[in-house]
SEMI-690138 format. One record per residue: residue number from 1; residue in three letters; x, z, y of N, C-alpha, C in turn. Coordinates in nm, 4 decimals, padded with zeros to 6 digits. Example, Ala and Ser with C-alpha at 12.3 -4.5 7.8 and 13.67 -1.06 7.14 Angstrom:
# residues 2
 seq type    neast      nup   nnorth   caeast     caup  canorth    ceast      cup   cnorth
   1  ALA  01.3190  00.7800 -00.5690  01.2300  00.7800 -00.4500  01.3200  00.7800 -00.3300
   2  SER  01.2850  00.7080 -00.2250  01.3670  00.7140 -00.1060  01.2900  00.7870  00.0030
This chain:
# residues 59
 seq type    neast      nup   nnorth   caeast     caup  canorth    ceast      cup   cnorth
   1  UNK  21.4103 -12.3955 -04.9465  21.4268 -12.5396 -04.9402  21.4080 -12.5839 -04.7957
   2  UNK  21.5270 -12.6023 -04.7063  21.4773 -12.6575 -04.5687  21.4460 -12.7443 -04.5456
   3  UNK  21.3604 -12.7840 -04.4719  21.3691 -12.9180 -04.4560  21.3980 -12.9548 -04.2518
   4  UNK  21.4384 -13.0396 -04.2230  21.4706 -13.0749 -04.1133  21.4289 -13.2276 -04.1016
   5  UNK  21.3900 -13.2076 -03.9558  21.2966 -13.3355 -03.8742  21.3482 -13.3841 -03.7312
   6  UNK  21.3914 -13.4166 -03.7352  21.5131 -13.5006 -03.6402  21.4253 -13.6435 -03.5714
   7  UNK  21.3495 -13.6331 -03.4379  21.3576 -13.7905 -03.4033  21.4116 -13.8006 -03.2728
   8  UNK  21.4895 -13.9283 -03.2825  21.5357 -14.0051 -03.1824  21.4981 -14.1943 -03.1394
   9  UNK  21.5222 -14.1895 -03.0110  21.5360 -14.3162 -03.0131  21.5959 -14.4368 -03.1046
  10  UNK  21.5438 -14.5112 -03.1164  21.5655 -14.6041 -03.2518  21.7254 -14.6883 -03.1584
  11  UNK  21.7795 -14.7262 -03.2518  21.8966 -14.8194 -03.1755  22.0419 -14.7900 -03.2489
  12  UNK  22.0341 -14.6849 -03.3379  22.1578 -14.6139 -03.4000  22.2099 -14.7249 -03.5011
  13  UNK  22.3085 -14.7429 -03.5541  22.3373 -14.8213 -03.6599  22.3068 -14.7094 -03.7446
  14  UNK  22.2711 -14.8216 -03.8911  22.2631 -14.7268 -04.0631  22.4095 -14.6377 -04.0781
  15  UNK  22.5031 -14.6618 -04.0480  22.6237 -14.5699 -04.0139  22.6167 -14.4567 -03.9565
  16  UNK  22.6201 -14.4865 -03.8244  22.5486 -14.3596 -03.7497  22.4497 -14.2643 -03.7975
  17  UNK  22.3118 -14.2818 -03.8429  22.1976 -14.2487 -03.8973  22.2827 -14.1715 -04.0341
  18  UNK  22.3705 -14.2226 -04.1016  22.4098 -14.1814 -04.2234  22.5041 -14.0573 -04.1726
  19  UNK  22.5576 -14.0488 -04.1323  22.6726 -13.9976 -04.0991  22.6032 -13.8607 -04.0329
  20  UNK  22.4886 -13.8446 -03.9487  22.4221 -13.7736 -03.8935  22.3143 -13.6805 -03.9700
  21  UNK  22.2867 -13.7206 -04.0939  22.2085 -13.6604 -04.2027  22.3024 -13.5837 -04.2760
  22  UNK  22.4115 -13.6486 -04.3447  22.5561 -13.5738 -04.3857  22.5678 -13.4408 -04.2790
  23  UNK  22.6285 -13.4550 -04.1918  22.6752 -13.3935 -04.1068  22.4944 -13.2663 -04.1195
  24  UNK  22.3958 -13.2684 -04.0484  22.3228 -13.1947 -04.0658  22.2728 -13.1387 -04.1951
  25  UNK  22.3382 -13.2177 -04.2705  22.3322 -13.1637 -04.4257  22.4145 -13.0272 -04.4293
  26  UNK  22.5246 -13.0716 -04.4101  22.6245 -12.9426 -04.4259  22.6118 -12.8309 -04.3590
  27  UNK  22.6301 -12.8710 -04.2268  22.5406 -12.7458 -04.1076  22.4880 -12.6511 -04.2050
  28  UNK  22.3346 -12.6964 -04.2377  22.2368 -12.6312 -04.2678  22.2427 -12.5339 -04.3703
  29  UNK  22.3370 -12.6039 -04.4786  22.3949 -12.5434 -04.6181  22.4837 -12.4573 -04.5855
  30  UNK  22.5981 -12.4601 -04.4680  22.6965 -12.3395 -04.4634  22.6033 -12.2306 -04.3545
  31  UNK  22.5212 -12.2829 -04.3431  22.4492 -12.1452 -04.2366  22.3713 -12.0665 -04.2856
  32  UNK  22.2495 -12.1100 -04.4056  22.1687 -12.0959 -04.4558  22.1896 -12.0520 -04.5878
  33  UNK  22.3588 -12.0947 -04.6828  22.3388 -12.0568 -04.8198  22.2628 -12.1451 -04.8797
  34  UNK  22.1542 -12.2382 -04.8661  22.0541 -12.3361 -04.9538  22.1959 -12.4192 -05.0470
  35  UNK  22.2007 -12.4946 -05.0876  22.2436 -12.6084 -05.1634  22.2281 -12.7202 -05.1070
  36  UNK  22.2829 -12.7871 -05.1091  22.3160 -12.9452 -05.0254  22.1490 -13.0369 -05.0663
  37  UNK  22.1553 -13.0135 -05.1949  22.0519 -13.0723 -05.2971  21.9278 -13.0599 -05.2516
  38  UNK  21.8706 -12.8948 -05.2367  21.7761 -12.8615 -05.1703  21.7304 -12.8666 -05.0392
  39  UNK  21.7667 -12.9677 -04.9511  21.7990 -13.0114 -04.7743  21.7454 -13.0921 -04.7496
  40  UNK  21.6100 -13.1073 -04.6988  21.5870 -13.2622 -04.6356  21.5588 -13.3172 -04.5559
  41  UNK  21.6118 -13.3941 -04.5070  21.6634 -13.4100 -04.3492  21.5546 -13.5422 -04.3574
  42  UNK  21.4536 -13.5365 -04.2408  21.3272 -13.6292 -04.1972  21.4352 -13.7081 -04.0987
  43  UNK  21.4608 -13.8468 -04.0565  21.4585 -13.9193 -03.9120  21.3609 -13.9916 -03.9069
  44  UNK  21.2929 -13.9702 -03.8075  21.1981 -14.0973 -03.7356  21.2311 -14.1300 -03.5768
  45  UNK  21.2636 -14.2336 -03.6097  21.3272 -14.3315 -03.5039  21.2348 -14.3955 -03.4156
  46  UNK  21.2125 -14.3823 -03.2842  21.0799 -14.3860 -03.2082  21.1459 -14.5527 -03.1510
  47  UNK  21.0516 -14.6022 -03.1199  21.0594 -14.7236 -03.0250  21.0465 -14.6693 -02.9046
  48  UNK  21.0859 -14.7633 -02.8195  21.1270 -14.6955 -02.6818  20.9333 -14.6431 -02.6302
  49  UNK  20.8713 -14.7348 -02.6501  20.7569 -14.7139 -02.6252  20.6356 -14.5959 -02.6961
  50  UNK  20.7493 -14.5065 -02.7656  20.6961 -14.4197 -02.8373  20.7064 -14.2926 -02.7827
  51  UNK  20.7697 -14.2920 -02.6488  20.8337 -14.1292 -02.6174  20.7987 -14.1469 -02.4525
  52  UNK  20.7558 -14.0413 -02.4145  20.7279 -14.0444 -02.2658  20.7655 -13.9076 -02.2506
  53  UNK  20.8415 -13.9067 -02.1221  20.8983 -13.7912 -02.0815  20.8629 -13.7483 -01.9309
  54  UNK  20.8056 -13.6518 -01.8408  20.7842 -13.6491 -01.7362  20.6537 -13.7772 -01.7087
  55  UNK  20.5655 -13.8478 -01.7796  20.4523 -13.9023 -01.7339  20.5017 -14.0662 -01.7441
  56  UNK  20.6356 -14.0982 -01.7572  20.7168 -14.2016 -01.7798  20.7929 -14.2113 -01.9239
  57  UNK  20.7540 -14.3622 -01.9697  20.8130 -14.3978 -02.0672  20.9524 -14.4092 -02.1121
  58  UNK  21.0089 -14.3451 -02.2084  21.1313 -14.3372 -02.1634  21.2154 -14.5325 -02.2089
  59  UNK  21.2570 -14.5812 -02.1524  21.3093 -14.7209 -02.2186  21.4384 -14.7211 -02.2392
């Protein structure tokens, strides 16, 4: 049962976000053999003020 954890910067439309779980859905299932069913794809969507890269926030 995989599960997958994906975060990015917040700002995507629900389209995008959708379309990107699909898409890593399938990936995972034609690489792995699992079942589409058994896949679960985590996003957490950071605020800009949630991610610092190099000692700087990324905005």
């Amino acid at each position: 049962m995989p599960f997958v954890q994906i975060h990015l910067l917040a700002g995507r439309s629900d389209a995008q976000i959708t379309k990107m779980v699909k898409d890593v859905t399938d990936v995972i299932s034609a690489d792995t053999g699992a079942p589409k069913e058994h896949i679960s794809v985590i996003v957490d969507q950071l605020a800009k003020h949630q991610l610092a890269q190099g000692g700087e926030w990324r905005a």
